[in-house]
C-alpha positions in Angstrom: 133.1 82.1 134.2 136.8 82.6 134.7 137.4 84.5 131.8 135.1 86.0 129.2 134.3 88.4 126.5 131.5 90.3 125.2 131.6 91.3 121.7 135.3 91.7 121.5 137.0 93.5 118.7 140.7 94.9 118.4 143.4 95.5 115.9 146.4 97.6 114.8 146.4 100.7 113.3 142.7 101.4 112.2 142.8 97.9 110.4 140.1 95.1 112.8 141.9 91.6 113.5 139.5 90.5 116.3 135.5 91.0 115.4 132.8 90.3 117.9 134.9 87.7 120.0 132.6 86.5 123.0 133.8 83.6 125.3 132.7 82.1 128.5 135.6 79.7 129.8 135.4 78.2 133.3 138.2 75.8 134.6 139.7 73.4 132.4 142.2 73.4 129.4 140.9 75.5 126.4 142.4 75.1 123.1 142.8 77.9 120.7 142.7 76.6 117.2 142.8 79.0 113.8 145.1 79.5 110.5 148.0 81.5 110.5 146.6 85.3 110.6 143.6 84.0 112.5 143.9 86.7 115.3 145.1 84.4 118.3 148.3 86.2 119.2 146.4 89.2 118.8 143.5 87.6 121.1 146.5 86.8 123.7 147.1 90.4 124.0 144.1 91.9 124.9 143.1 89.5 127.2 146.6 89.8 129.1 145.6 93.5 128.9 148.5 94.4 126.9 146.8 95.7 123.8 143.2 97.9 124.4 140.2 96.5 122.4 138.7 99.4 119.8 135.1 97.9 121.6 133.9 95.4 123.9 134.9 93.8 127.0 137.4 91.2 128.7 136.2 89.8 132.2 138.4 87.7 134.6 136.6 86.8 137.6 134.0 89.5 137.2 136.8 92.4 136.9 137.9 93.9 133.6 142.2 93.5 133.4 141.6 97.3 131.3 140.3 99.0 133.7 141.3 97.9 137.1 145.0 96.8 137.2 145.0 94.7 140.1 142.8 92.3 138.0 145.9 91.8 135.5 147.2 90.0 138.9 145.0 87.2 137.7 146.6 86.7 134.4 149.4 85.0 133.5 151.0 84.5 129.7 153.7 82.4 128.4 154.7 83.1 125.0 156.8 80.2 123.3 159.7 82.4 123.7 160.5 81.6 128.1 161.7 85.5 128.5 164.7 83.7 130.7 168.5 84.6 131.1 170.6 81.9 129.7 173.6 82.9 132.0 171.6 83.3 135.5 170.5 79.9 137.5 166.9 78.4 137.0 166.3 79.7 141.0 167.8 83.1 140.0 165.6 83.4 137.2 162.3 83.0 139.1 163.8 85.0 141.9 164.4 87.7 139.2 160.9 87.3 138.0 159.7 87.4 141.3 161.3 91.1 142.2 159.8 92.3 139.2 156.2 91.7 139.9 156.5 93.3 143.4 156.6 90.7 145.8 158.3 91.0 149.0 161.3 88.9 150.1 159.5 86.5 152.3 156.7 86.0 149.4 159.7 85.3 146.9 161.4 82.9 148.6 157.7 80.9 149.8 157.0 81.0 145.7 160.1 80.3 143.9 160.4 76.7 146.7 156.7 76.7 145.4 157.2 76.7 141.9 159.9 75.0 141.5 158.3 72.0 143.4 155.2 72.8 141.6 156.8 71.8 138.0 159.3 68.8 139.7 162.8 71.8 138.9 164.3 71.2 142.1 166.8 68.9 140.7 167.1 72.2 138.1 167.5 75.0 140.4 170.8 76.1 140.2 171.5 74.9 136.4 171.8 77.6 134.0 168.8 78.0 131.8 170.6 78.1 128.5 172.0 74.4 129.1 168.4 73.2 129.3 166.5 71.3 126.9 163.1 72.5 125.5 161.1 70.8 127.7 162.8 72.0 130.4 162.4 75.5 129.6 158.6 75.4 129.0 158.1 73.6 132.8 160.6 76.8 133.9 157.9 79.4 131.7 155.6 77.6 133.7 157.1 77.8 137.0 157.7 81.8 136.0 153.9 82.5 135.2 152.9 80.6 138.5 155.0 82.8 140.4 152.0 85.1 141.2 149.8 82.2 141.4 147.0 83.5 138.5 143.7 82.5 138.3 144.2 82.1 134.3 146.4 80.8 132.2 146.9 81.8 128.5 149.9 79.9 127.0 150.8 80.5 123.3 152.6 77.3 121.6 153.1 76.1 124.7 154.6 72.6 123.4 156.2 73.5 120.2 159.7 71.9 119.5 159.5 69.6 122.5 160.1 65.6 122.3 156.9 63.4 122.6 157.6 62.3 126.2 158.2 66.3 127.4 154.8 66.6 125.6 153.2 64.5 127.6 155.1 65.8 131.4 153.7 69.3 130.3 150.4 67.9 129.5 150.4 66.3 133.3 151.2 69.5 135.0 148.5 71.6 132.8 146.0 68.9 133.5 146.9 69.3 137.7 146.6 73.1 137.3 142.8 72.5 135.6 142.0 70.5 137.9 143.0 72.9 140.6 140.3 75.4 139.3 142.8 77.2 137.0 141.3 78.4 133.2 143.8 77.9 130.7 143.7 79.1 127.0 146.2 77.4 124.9 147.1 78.1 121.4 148.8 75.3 119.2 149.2 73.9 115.5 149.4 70.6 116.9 146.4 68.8 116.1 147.1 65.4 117.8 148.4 67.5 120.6 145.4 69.2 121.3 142.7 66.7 121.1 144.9 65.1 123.7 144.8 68.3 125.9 141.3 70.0 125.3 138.6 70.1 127.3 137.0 71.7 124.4 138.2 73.9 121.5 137.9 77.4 120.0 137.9 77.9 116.5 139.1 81.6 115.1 138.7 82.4 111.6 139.5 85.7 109.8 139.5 87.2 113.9 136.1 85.7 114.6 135.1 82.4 116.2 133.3 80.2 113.9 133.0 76.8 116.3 133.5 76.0 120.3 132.8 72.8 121.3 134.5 69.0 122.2 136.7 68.0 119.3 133.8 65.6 118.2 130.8 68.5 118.4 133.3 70.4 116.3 133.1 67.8 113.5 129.7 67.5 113.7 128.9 70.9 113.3 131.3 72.1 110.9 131.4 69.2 108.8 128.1 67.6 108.7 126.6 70.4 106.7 128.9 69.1 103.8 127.2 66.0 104.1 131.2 64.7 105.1 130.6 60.8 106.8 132.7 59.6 109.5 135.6 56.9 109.6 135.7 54.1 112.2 138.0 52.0 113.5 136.9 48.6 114.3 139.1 45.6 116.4 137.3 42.7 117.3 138.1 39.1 119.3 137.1 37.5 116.0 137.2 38.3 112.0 134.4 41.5 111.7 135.0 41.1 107.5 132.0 38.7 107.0 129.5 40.5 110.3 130.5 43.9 108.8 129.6 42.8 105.2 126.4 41.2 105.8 125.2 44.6 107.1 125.8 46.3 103.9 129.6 47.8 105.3 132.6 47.4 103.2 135.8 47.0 105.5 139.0 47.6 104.6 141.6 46.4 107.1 143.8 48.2 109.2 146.8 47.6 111.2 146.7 44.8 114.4 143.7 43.2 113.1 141.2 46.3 113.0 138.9 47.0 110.0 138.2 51.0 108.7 134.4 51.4 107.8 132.4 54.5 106.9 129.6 55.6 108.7 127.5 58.9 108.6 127.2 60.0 112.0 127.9 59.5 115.3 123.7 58.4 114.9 124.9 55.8 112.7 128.1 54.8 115.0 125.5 53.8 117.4 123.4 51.7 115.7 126.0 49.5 113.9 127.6 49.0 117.2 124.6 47.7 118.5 123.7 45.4 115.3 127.2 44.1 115.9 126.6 43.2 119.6 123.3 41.8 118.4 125.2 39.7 116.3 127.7 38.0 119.1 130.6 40.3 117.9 132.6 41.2 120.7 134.3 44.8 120.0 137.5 45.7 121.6 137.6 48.6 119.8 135.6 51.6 118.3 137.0 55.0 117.3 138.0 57.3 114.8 140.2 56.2 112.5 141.4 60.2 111.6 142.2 63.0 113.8 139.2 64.5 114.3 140.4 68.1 114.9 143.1 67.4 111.9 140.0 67.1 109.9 138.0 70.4 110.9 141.2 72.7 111.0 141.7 71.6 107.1 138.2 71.5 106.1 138.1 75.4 108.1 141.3 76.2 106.2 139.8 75.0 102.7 136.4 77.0 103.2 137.9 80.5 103.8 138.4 80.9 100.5 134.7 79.6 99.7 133.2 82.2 102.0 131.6 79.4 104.0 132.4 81.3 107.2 131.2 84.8 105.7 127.5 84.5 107.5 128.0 82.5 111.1 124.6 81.7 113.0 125.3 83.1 116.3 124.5 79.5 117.9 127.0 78.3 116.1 129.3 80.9 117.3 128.6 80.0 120.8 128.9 76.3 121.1 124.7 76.5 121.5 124.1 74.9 117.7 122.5 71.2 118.2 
């Protein structure tokens, strides 16, 4: 794996924020999901080796970012705060950026043509960073954390503040770097955001990780056990009202024709789709009417208090659980 931890814990002053954190990420986009107070800023910082964990380890490619500096090389960070001059150039920032990790004039001027190509800023180069919009800025954060081309990416709030169509640019260029082998851990609030962006998600709770999987294993797992059912949206070529009622369901309609029905499980999803194909319906659509990580980041913030999280199976922990 790209980037992992064994048994992770850290903190500030003799109080623990982080407890037991172990993660195995490989390539892809990573989403960081937790409460306010969760430990993810703090989780952002020792893995960018910036603050020492009281125990455990971090590994990126093999080599711990503590203990052998070169290995920070492989790390790149972008809070939600770009760290740019307002007064110097787009080009002159990155060329600033560039001196300060080291590298040597022919190197800097090969990256910063990179980068800015990279992230589509030529058009940008020589505009002043404080007359950009939001979304500008975060593709120039981008652009500044490529510079030393890392092998991981961890990018805090990466899309907070920006328009829904810079949203989705930034979610094009961090789906290119995935699928160029990078590992990027992302942090957001944005539930409809990230289910759009993850490949799969972390869960941290009270500086532990209490779920990792897709969006939908998520729900499963954390929700299930609450005996919580699942809401479906149905659109059909014809009227599902009558179909949906003979087989014990009771629709209630949606918006452009669809239907909303409850179901238990995904289990369930399966069969009623194919006792509605049995019965000459032809679906257009099936999916969940709610947010599905919406639903398990409110559900995990309404059980902290419950001590539902106070005694995690490890498999659970781990992504393993069935």
């Amino acid at each position: 794996m790209a980037l992992s931890t064994t048994e992770l814990s850290a903190g500030y002053r003799g109080r623990t924020v982080l407890r037991d954190v172990t993660l195995d990420l490989g390539p892809g986009i990573h989403v960081l999901l937790g409460p306010n107070g969760a430990g993810k800023t703090t989780l952002f910082r020792v893995l960018a080796a910036v603050l020492a964990p009281t125990s455990g380890r971090v590994g990126v490619a093999g080599r711990d970012p503590h203990r052998d500096t070169e290995a920070k090389r492989l790390i790149g960070i972008a809070g939600h705060r770009a760290a740019l001059s307002p007064r110097l150039t787009v080009a002159d920032n990155l060329r600033y950026w560039s001196r300060v990790l080291g590298q040597p004039r022919d190197r800097r001027r090969e990256r910063v043509a990179h980068v800015l190509s990279l992230f589509d800023l030529d058009d940008l180069a020589d505009r002043t960073a404080g007359t950009l919009s939001r979304g500008q800025v975060q593709r120039v954060a981008l652009a500044k954390v490529m510079l030393d081309d890392p092998l991981v990416l961890l990018l805090d709030e990466p899309t907070t503040g920006m328009d829904p169509e810079a949203t989705a640019g930034l979610r094009e260029h961090l789906r290119a770097l995935a699928a160029d082998g990078r590992t990027i851990l992302a942090s957001t609030h944005d539930m409809h955001e990230a289910q759009l962006l993850a490949d799969d998600v972390t869960l941290l709770a009270g500086g532990r990780v209490v779920g990792q999987g897709t969006p939908q294993q998520l729900r499963t797992r954390v929700m299930a056990a609450d005996g919580r059912g699942l809401r479906l949206r149905l659109r059909a070529r014809a009227d599902l009202t009558g179909p949906l009622s003979r087989l014990g369901y009771r629709p209630v309609p949606d918006r452009d024709g669809a239907v909303l029905v409850d179901v238990a499980d995904d289990a369930e999803t399966e069969t009623l789709v194919e006792r509605l194909t049995a019965e000459g319906v032809g679906l257009r659509e099936v999916a969940p009417a709610n947010n599905t990580l919406e639903e398990v980041f409110l559900h995990l913030k309404s059980s902290l208090g419950n001590g539902l999280w106070d005694d995690i199976p490890g498999d659970v922990q781990s992504g393993k659980a069935p």
